[in-house]
N, C-alpha and C positions, 0 to 999 in steps of 0.2 A: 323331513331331511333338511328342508334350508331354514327351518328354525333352527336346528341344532347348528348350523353352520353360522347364522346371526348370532346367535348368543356366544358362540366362539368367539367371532369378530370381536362383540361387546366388553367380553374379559380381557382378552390381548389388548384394546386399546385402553380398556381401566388401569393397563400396567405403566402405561406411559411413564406418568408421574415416578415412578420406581425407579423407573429407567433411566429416567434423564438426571435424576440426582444419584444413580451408578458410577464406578468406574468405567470412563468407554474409552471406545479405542479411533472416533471418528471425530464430531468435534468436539471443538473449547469447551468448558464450563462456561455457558451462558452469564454472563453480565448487568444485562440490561434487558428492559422489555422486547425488543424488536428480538435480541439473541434470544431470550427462553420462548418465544412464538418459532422460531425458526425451527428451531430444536423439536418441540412438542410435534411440531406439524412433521419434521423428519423421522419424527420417532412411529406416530402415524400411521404415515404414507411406506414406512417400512414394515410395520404391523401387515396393513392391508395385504402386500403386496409379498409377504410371507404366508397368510391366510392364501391368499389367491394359488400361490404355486402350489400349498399343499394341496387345496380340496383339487385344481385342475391334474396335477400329476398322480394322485392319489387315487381319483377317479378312472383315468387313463390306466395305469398299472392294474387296477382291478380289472378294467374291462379289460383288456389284455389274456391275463392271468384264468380268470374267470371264464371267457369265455371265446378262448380259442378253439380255433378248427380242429384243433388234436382229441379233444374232447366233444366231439359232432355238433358243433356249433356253426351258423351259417350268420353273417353278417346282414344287419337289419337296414332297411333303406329308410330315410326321412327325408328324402324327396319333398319338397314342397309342406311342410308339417306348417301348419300353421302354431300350433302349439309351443313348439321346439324353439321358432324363429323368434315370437315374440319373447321368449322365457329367455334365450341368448340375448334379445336387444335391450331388456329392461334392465336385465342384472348389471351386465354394465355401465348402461346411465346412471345407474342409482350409485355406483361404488364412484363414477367420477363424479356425480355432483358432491358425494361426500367427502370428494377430495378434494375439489375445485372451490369449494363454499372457505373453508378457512386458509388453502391458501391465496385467495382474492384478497380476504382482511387483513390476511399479515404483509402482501403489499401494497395497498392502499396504505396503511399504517406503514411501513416503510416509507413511504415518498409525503408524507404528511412533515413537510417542516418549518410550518406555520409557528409565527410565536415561539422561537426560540430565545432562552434565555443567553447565551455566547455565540457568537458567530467567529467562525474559522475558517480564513481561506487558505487550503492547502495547495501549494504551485508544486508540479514535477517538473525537476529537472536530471537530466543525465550528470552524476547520479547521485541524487539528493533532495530531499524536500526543502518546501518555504514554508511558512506560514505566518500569516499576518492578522491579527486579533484586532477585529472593525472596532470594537468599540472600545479597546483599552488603547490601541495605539502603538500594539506589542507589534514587529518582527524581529523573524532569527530565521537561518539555515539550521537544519538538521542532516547530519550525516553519519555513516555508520562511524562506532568507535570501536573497533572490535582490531587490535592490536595487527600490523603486518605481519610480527612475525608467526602468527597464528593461520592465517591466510596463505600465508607460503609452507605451512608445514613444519617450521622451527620450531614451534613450542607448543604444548597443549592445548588443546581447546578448554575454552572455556565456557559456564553453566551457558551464558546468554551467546554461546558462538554467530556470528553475523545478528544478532537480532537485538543490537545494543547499540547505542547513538550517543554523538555529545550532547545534545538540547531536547530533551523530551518535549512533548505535548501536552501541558500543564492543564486540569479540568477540575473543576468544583461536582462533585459528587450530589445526585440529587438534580442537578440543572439539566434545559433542554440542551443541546451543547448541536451546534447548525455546522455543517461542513460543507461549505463548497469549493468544488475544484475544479481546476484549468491544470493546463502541463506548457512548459517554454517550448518546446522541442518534439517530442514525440510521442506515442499514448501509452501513459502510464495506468495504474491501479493504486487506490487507497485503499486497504484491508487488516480489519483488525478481526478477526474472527470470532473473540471474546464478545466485542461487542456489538457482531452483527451487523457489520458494516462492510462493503465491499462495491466500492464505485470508481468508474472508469473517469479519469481525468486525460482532457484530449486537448490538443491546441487550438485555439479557438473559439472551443463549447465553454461556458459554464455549465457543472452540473451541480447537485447539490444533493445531502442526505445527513443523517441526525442521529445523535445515540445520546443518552439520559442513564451514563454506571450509577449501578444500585449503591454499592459499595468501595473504598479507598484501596485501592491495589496498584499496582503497574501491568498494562495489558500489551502486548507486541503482536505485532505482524509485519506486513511486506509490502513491497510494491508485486501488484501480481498481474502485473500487463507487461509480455518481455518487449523490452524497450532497450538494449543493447548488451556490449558484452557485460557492464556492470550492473544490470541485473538484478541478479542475486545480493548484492551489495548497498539497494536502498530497504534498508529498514524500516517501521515504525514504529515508535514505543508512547504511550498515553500514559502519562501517571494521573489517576483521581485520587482527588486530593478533599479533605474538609473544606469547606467557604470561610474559613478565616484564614486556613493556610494560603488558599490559592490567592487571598488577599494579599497576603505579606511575600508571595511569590511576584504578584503583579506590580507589586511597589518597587521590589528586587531589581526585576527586567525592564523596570522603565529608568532608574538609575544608573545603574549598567548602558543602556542606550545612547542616557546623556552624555554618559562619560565618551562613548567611543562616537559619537556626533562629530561629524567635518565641519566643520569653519567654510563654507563656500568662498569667501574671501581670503582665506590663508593662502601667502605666498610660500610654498613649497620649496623645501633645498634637495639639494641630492641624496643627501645623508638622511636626512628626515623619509625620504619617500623610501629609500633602500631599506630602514629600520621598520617601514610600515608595508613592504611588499614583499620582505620575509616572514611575515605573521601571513600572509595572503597566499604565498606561493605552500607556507609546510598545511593550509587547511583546505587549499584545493587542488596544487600540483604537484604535490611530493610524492603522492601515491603513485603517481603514471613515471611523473620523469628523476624521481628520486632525490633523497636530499645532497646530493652529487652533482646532481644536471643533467646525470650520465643516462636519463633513460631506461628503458628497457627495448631494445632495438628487436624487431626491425617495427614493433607495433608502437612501443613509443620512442619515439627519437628523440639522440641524447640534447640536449640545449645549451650546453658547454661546448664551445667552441664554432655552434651552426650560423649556418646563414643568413637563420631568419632572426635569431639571437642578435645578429651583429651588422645586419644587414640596416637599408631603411627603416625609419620606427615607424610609418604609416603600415608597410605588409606587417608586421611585427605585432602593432592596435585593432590590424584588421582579421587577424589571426585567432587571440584572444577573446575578441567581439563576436564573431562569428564561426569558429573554428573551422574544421575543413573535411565537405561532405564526402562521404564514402571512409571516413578513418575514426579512426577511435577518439579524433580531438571534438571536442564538446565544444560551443558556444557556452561563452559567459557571460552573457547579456544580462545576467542576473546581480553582476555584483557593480558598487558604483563607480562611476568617475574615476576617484580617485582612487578605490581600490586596482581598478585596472590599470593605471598609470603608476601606481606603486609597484604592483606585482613586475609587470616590465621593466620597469625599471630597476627593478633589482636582479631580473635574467642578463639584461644588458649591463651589468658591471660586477656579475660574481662569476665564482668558477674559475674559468676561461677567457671570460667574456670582460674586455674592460674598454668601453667602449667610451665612458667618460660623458656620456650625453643623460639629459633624461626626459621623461615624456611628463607633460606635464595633465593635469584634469580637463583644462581644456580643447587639448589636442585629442581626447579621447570623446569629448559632448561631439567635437566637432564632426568623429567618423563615425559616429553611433546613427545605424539605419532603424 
């Protein structure tokens, strides 16, 4: 009888392979080696554990069925069976070492990220990623790009609803591609499920973890650590790409860079910082406080006409820099100098607000903790 039940086992896990190149309904189409190891071993450990419910429930209903009291049956005792004991304690070692044994290897090979060909550090922030490319000298912000008025319910969803960005994750196809990550503020999650990747980024830690796509696609996932109310609103999208393209990409975003490179010595005008702190305020504060000023009260308060708008520029930098715990304002410690000195100062002289003053780059090095 438990031969016929091994060679069961034996067939159902021969179907794997069938399985995982099926239609499914649970995950991704596997990617990269770490994803098709994940995969097999789910596919597996769900095999087994379908085997196991039938012959245990199958067994049960018969003895039931079989040989109930109704039928003059008297229930057998195995009190102390030495037989019984050992036969329950073996079968189950053996079905976890056959589960235990692969998946030890698919995470050791997970945490192997030795000798990587790209290395990427990805920063969480509330709510957006970084990433900064060690050895090309690339960074960018990534945020979601998925239309407000879709978000509020005005207009259709679209194919890629929340899971679409302005600045993808550019990756040469074929390469070892290293990710490690930290978070500014609270603990976020990197997860792209295609390619078998899903690590916690926390403030303070470095951790690290690696995917090598097989093939040129665009892959998405999430930030999957809830980390406030925006949430659901950090995306991640990877495009792999061929090594000559992601060449002619990396040349792209280092030109682009140069262009938008500070002058640490520029003497800054008003107009000039208002014209650069409108580009700063619609890519990180229009979504909360509206391209109005006017907020969304009472969670985000309007900035046309406030206190803090028009008040001192120190509370104002200190604001910005560090926002304010227990509310929905973020710290920006992420953007620089002169972005933050722009962005204010263009709160402090539109709308409502004409306050006539402006902050300068270094009155902002000066309050940066």
């Amino acid at each position: 009888m438990i031969s016929k039940w091994i060679k069961c086992l034996v067939a159902v896990a021969a179907l794997a392979p069938a399985l995982a190149s099926a239609d499914r309904y649970n995950l991704q189409t596997p990617q990269t080696v770490i994803a098709h190891e994940i995969y097999d071993l789910h596919t597996l450990i769900l095999a087994i554990c379908g085997v196991i419910f039938v012959v245990v429930f199958g067994a049960m209903f018969y003895a039931i069925f079989r040989h109930r009291k109704s039928v003059g049956h008297k229930a057998e005792q195995f009190h102390e069976n030495t037989t019984v004991e050992i036969v329950w304690t073996i079968i189950p070692f053996v079905i976890l070492i056959g589960m235990a044994y692969p998946a030890t290897k698919t995470v050791i090979a997970m945490k192997d990220t030795s000798s990587p060909d790209l290395t990427i550090k990805a920063t969480g922030y509330q709510w957006k990623w970084g990433y900064d490319y060690l050895q090309e000298g690339i960074s960018f912000y990534s945020s979601l790009a998925t239309p407000r008025d879709q978000l509020e319910g005005k207009a259709p969803r679209g194919v890629n609803y929340l899971l679409e960005v302005d600045n993808p994750v550019v990756v040469p196809v074929g390469k070892k591609v290293r990710i490690i990550m930290t978070a500014n503020d609270v603990i976020h999650s990197w997860w792209v499920p295609a390619l078998g990747v899903k690590q916690d980024a926390i403030p303070g830690f470095v951790r690290d973890t690696w995917f090598k796509v097989d093939k040129p696609g665009t892959y998405r996932g999430q930030c999957a650590e809830l980390c406030g109310k925006e949430h659901g609103y950090m995306p991640i999208v990877v495009e792999a790409v061929e090594p000559e393209q992601y060449a002619l990409w990396v040349a792209k975003q280092k030109k682009k860079m140069a262009a938008q490179a500070d002058d640490p010595n520029k003497a800054w005008t008003l107009d000039e910082l208002k014209t650069r702190g409108e580009k700063v305020y619609a890519a990180n504060c229009q979504v909360c406080h509206q391209v109005t000023g006017m907020g969304q009260p009472p969670v985000f308060p309007a900035l046309s006409g406030s206190t803090l708008a028009t008040g001192p520029k120190d509370g104002h930098i200190d604001r910005v820099l560090n926002g304010k715990p227990g509310t929905a304002m973020a710290a920006f410690k992420q953007l620089s100098d002169v972005e933050i000195a722009a962005v204010i100062t263009y709160e402090r002289n539109s709308w409502n607000n004409k306050t006539g003053d402006m902050v300068s780059p270094a009155e902002v090095k000066t309050l940066r903790k």
